[in-house]
C-alpha angles and dihedrals in degrees: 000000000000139000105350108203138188112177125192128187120225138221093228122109086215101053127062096185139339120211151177136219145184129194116223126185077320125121107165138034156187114265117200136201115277139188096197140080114231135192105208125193118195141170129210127182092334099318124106119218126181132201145172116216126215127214110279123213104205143019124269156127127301135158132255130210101241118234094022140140122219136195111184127174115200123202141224118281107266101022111114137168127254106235095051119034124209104234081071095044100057110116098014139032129206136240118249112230136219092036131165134182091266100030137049115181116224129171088001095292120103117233141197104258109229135237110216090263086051098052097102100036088058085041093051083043087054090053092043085061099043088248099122109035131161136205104253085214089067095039085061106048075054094063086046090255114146107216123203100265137090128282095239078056101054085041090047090050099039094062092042088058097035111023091228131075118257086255092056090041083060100039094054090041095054098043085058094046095047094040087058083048089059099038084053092053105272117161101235088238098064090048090052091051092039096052101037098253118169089238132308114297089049079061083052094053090046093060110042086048104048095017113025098227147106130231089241094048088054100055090044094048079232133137091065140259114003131200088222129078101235094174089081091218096159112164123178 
């Protein structure tokens, strides 16, 4: 019993994953460090709430309503809404008011709520409105690309979007990444290799402090329940 995932990616440039969740005899869990800004549904026990999630910078506890269901989208590093930057929204998130089980109301206007086939098509409509928007600079240092600017600009510009600084943005990226290695059997030292870590209790520091775990944790599928689909199910 717990948290039951399935995680998708997505084709879109605007969304990272889009996922679903149900709570089970659970009624806490383990956050962990995040890059990205969500937008999350869920139901309990006949009422509809809506939120949108901020990055989040470390590991820790939250709670969790116990017998939901959940749908979240998370974006692409670096795409925000319009009405809420991110900057505001790291370490915390807000709930959306005046929802029902088929609409959510964001930037004033109501909105149809999604079901986990529906993600892209609400997130091309929020473009569309100018509601979830990016920096194109940002977008590009992404890619890899180096723009002609300076690098106070691209600095200036990335925590504006985001909310983190481009270190923070790898560090978290790569503990989660690393943290999904080791829960699929991964030796650590192959994920230190693999990642770049210094060694391997550099790996260590990395995951009690944006994942909450430890490597052996991982392995083990033990600690409780975790905000972080370490299954790596990931279906298209």
């Amino acid at each position: 019993m717990g948290l039951r995932f399935e995680t998708r990616g997505s084709d879109s440039p605007w969304v990272d994953t889009v996922w679903t969740c149900t709570s089970e005899q659970v009624t806490a869990m383990t956050s962990v460090a995040g890059a990205c800004l969500g937008l999350v549904f869920w139901e309990q026990d006949g009422t509809a709430h809506a939120g949108v999630t901020g990055p989040g910078t470390r590991a820790g506890t939250a709670p969790v309503p116990e017998g939901a269901t959940f749908t979240g989208i998370e974006f692409a590093v670096g795409t925000s809404l319009r009405a809420l930057p991110s900057p505001v929204l790291v370490d915390g998130g807000i709930q959306l008011p005046d929802t029902t089980p088929r609409t959510f109301r964001l930037d004033g206007v109501r909105r149809r709520t999604p079901g986990p086939d529906d993600a892209e098509a609400l997130v091309d409509h929020l473009v569309r409105a100018g509601t979830v928007v990016r920096d194109p600079l940002v977008s590009e240092v992404l890619r890899g690309h180096r723009p002609d600017v300076s690098a106070r600009t691209v600095e200036r510009r990335f925590r504006a979007a985001t909310g983190l600084t481009r270190g923070a943005v790898r560090q978290i990226e790569r503990a989660r990444t690393a943290a999904r290695l080791l829960a699929a059997g991964s030796p650590a030292a192959e994920v230190v290799a693999g990642l770049d870590y210094f060694d391997e209790p550099h790996l260590a520091r990395a995951l009690r402090v944006y994942v909450g775990r430890t490597a052996g944790q991982l392995r083990e599928g033990s600690g409780g329940a975790i905000a972080l689909d370490v299954d790596q199910r990931l279906t298209s």
